[in-house]
N, C-alpha and C positions, 0 to 999 in steps of 0.2 A: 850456668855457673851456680854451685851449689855455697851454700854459708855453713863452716862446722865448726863448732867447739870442742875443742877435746879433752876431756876430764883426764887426770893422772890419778891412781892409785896411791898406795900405802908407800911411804917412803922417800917421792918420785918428787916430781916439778914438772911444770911445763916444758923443761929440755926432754923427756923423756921423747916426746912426741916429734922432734925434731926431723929422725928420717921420712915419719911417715905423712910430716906435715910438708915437706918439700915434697915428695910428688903429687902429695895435691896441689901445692899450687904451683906447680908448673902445668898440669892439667887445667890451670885458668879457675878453681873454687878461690875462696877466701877462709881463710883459716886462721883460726884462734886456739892459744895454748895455755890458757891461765895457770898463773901456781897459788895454790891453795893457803892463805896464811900460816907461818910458820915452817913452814918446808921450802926445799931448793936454793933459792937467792931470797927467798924472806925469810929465812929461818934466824934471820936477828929476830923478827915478830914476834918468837914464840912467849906463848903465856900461859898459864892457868885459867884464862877466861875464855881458849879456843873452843869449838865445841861443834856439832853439826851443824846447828845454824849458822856462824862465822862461816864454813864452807860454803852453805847452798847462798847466802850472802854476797862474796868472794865472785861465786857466778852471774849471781844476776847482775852484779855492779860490771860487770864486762860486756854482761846482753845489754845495757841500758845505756850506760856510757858511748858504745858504739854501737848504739841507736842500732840492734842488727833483728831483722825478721825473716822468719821461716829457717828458722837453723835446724841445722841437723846436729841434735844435743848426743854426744858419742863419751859411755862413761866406760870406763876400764877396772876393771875389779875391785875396789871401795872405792872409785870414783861413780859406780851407779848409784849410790847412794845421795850425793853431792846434785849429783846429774839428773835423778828422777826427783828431788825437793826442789830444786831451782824449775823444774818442766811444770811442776802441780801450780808455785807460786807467780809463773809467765807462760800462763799455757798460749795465749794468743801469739806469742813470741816460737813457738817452737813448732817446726813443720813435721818432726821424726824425732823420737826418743832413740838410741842404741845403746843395748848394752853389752859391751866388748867381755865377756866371762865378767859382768858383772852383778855387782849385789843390786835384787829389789827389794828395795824396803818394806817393810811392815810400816804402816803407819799407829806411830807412840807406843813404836819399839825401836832397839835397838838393832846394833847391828851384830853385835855380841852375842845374840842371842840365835843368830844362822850359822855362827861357828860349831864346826865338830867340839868340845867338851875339852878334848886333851889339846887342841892345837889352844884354844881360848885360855887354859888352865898353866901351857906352858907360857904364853905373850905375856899374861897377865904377873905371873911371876919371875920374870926375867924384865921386866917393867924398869928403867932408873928416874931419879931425878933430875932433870937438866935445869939449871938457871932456874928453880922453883915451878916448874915443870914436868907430872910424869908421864914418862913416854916410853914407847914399843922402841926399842934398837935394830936398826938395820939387819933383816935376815940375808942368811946366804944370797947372793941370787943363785945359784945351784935349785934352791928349792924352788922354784918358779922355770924348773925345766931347761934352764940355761946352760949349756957346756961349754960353748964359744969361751976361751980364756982371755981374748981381749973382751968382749961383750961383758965379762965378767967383771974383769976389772974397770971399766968404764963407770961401768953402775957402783960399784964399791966406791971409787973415787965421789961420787955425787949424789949416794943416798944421804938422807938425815934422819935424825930420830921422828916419831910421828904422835900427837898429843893423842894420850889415851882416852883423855875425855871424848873426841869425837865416835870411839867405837858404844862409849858408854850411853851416848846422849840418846833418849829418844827423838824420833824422827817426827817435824811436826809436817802435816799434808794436812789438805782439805777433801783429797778422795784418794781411795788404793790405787797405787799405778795401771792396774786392770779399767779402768774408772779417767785413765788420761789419755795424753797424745799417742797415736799410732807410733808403734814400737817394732824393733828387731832383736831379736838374744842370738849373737851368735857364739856360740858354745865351744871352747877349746877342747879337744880330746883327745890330745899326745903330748903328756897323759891329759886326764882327768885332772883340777886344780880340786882337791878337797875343800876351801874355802869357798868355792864357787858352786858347788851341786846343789845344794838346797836352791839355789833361785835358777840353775840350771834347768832342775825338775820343776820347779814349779812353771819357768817358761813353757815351757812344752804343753802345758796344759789349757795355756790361757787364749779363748776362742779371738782370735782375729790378730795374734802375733803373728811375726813372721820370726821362725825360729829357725837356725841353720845352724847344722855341724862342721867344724872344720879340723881336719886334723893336724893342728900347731899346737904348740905348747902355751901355755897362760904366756909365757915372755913375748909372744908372738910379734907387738909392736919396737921390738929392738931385733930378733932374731931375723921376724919377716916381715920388715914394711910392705915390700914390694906388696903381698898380699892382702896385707890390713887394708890399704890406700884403694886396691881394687875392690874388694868385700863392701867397703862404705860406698864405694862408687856406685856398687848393684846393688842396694837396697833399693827395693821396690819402696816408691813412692808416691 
């Protein structure tokens, strides 16, 4: 029986993870779905004082709280970021780092700073105010590869806006994720997620990852649990 926590991305909550957290644990793991401050069912929280550290925060207060060891830390496309600050700050705590097409951090940098130019140029100016708060607004899910028109609508109904300070914040680490827990990138490639390539390529390069291509789309944990739920199963451990 395996322990996983499953980071959510931009937008998202811990429901996002919901199909592919039921067949793990019908397969007998234990799984965790935290939601990030200020998104999903906490998005009364939201503040001006959110920031990356409130996220990597946010996780360890759920590794610590329920006392859990040897997890298999699993982050989902700006949930790597969340997911490799929380593994640097409880490394004794974490068995496997995963990054689902996710971001690796630079350490005391941002995350804004792996974004393509025009996708960061457009979020940044389509930005609002919410409740003294500014934030990224809900993209299509279209853009994340998604056609399904109920899947679509599902995620419209339950996205939230997302505090922009956390893309801005630098990341604080004690060593580059190269420098942490054994890890996996596995890499979406139908299509290609443009927010995701730079730490895509950088995966591929770093000696003793275990890096795998799969051909799903970045939505893959709504489109294809079925899949996700096996992929984390086969990671070499």
């Amino acid at each position: 029986m395996n322990t996983y926590v499953l980071v959510h991305g931009l937008f998202l909550g811990g429901w996002c993870w919901g199909p592919v957290a039921r067949l793990l644990t019908a397969n007998g793991h234990r799984v965790f779905t935290p939601t990030q401050t200020g998104l999903g069912e906490r998005h009364h929280l939201l503040s001006p004082t959110i920031g990356m550290d409130t996220f990597i925060q946010d996780l360890v207060n759920v590794i610590e709280f329920e006392e859990l060891n040897r997890v298999i830390l699993v982050g989902h496309s700006f949930g790597g970021m969340a997911a490799a600050g929380t593994a640097d700050a409880l490394p004794e705590r974490i068995r496997h780092l995963v990054y689902l097409d996710g971001a690796i951090p630079n350490p005391d940098h941002a995350f804004a700073e792996q974004l393509p130019q025009d996708i960061l140029t457009q979020r940044l100016a389509e930005a609002k105010e919410i409740h003294g708060t500014r934030c990224f607004l809900p993209i299509d899910p279209a853009q994340m590869g998604i056609k399904k028109q109920d899947v679509q609508n599902w995620l419209r109904r339950r996205m939230t806006p997302h505090p922009v300070k956390t893309y801005l914040d630098p990341i604080q680490m004690r060593l580059p994720p190269e420098q942490g827990p054994s890890c996996t990138f596995i890499r979406c490639t139908k299509p290609y997620y443009p927010p995701a390539n730079v730490s895509g390529e950088r995966a591929q390069k770093i000696p003793g990852w275990h890096y795998r291509e799969v051909a799903v789309s970045h939505g893959c944990i709504f489109l294809t649990p079925h899949k996700v739920a096996r992929l984390l199963q086969e990671i070499p451990l």
